[in-house]
C-alpha positions as CSV (number, residue, x, y, z in Angstrom):
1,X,-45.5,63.3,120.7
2,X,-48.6,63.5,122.2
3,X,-51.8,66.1,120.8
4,X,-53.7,67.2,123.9
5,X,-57.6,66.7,122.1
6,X,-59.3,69.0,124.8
7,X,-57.0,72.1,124.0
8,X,-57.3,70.9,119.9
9,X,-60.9,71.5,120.5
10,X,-60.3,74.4,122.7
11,X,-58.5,76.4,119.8
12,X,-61.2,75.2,116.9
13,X,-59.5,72.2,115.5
14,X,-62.3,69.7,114.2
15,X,-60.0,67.1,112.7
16,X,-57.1,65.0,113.2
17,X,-55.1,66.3,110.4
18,X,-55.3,70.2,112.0
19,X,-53.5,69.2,115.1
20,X,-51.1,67.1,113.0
21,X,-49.9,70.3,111.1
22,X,-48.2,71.1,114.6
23,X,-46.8,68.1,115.2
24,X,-42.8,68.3,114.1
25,X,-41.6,66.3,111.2
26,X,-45.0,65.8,110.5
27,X,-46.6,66.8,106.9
28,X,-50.0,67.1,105.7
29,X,-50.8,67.7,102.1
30,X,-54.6,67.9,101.3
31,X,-55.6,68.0,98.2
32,X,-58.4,70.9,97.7
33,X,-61.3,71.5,100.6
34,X,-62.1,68.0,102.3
35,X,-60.2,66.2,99.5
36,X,-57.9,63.3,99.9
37,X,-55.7,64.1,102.8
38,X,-52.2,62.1,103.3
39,X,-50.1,62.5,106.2
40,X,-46.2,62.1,105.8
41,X,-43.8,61.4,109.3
42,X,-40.3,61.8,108.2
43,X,-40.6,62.3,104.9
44,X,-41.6,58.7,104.2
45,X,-44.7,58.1,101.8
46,X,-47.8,58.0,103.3
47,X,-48.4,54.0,103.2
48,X,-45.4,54.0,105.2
49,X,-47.2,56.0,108.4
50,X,-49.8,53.2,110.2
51,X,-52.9,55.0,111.6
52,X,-54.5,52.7,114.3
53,X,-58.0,53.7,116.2
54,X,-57.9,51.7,119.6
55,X,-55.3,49.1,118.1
56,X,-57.3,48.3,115.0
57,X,-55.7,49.7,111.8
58,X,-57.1,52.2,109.4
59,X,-56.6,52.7,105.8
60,X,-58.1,53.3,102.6
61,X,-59.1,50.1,100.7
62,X,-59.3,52.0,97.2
63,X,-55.9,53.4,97.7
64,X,-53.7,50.8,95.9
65,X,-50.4,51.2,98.7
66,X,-52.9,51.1,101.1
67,X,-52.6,54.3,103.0
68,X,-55.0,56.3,105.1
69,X,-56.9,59.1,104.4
70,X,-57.6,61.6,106.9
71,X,-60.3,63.8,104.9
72,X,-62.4,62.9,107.5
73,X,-61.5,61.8,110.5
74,X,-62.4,64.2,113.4
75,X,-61.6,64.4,116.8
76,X,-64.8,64.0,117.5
77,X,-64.9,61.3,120.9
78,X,-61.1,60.9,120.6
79,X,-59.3,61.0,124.1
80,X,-55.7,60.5,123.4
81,X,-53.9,61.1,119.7
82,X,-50.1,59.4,119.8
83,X,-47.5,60.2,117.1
84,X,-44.4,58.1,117.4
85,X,-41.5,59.0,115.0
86,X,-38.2,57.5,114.3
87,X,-36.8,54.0,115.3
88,X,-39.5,52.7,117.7
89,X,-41.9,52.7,115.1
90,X,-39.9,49.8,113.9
91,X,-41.9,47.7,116.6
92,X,-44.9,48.0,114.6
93,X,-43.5,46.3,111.4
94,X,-43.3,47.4,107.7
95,X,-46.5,49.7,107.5
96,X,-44.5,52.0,110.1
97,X,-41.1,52.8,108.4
98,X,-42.5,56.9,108.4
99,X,-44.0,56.0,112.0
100,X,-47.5,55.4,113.7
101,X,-50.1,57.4,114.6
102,X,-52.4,55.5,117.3
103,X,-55.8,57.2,118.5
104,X,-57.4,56.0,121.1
105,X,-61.4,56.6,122.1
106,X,-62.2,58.2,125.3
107,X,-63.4,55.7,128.4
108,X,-65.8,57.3,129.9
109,X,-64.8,57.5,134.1
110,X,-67.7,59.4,135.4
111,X,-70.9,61.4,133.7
112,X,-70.8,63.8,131.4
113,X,-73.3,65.8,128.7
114,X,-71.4,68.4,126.5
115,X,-73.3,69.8,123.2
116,X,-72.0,72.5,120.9
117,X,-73.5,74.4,117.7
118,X,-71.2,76.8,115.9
119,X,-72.3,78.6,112.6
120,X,-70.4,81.2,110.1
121,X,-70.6,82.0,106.5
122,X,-71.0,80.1,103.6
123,X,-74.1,79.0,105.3
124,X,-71.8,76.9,107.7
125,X,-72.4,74.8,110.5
126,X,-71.3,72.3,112.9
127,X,-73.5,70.7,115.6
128,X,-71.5,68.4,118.2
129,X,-72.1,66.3,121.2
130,X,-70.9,63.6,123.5
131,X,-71.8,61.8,126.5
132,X,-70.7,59.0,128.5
133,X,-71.1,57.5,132.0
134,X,-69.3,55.0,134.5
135,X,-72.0,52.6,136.1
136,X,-71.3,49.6,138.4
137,X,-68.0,48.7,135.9
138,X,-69.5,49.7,132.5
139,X,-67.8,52.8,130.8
140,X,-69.5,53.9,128.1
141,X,-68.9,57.3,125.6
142,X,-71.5,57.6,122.9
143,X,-70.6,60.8,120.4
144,X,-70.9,62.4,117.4
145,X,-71.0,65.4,114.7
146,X,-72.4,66.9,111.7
147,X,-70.8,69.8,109.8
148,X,-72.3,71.5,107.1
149,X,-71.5,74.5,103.9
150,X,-73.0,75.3,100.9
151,X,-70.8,78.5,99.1
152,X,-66.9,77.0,99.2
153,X,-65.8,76.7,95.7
154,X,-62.7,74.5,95.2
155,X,-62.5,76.3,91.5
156,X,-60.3,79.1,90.8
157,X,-62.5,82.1,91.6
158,X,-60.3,84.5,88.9
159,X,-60.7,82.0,86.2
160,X,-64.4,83.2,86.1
161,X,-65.7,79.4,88.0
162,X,-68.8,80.9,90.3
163,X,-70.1,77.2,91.3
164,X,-70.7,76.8,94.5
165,X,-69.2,73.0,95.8
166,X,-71.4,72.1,99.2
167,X,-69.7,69.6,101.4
168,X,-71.1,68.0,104.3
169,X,-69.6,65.2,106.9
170,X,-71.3,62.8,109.8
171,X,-69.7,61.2,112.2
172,X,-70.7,58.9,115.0
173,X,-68.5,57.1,117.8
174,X,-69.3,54.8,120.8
175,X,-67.2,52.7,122.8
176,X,-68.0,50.3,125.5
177,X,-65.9,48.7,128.2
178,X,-66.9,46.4,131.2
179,X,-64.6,45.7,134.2
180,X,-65.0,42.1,134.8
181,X,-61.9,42.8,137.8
182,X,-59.3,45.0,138.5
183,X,-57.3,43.6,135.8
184,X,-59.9,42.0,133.0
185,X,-61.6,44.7,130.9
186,X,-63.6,43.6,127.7
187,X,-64.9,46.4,125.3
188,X,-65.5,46.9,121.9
189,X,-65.5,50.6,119.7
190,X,-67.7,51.5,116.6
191,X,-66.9,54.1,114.6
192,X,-68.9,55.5,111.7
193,X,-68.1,58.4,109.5
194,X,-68.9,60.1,105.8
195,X,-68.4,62.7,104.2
196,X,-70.1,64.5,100.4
């Protein structure tokens, strides 16, 4: 199964796990706003699911199974966002038992600028861009986000709990290929994200 990022974008989902809600046999649990997301594929734990971004695998070093959280990993320069489910996944070893989810960065094939601001309540905003261009065989994609509240409050409003709990995430991607021929491509991919 495949989640188209342009129309994920196009409907207001910011991160991965939002488009992985649609995605059947799929299960998110979050725990509170921007708390420790897990995703489950077939009802397998979540250490059973292998995330990769561009081959390279992520996961959580302070989680002791070693699992991923998706808390905050946006879409944010993303091109393609795989989800493979039931016995193929078996390729990928032990990690994948639940199944793999494999993101890869967008290669940048001709010019492009886009830039967006959104704001809403809770004194919310979001401020995105992304650029890339395709020059003399070098592909290049440089982009990035910052999102911003102050007034969610994870507390039980009717329990009398009136603090306010800001949050606030950054993210920045590049990725960089060069076309040596037709068929030798070298590259590399940074990716850099936090979130308080």
């Amino acid at each position: 199964t495949s989640i188209n990022v342009s129309d994920a974008a196009r409907i207001g989902e910011i991160k991965v796990e939002e488009g992985l809600r649609d995605v059947p046999a799929v299960d998110v649990a979050e725990t509170g706003f921007n708390g420790q997301t897990s995703v489950f594929i077939r009802g397998a734990a979540s250490y059973q699911t292998l995330v990769m971004l561009d081959g390279v695998k992520l996961y959580d070093p302070m989680d002791p199974n070693g699992a991923s959280n998706f808390a905050h990993l946006t879409f944010d320069n993303l091109e393609r966002v795989e989800v493979v489910r039931g016995p193929q996944s078996a390729l990928y070893g032990s990690d994948a038992i639940g199944g793999l989810i494999s993101m890869e960065t967008k290669k940048a094939m001709d010019t492009f600028v886009n830039a967006s601001f959104e704001s809403g309540s809770y004194y919310t905003t979001n401020e995105a861009f992304q650029a890339g261009a395709y020059i003399n065989r070098l592909h290049y994609t440089v982009g990035g986000s910052q999102y911003n509240t102050k007034g969610i409050s994870q507390a039980e409003a009717k329990n009398n709990n009136q603090e306010r709990d800001p949050y606030g995430r950054t993210v920045f991607s590049t990725r960089i290929d060069y076309d040596f021929t037709d068929n030798l491509t070298a590259g590399g991919t940074f990716r850099f994200a936090t979130g308080r």
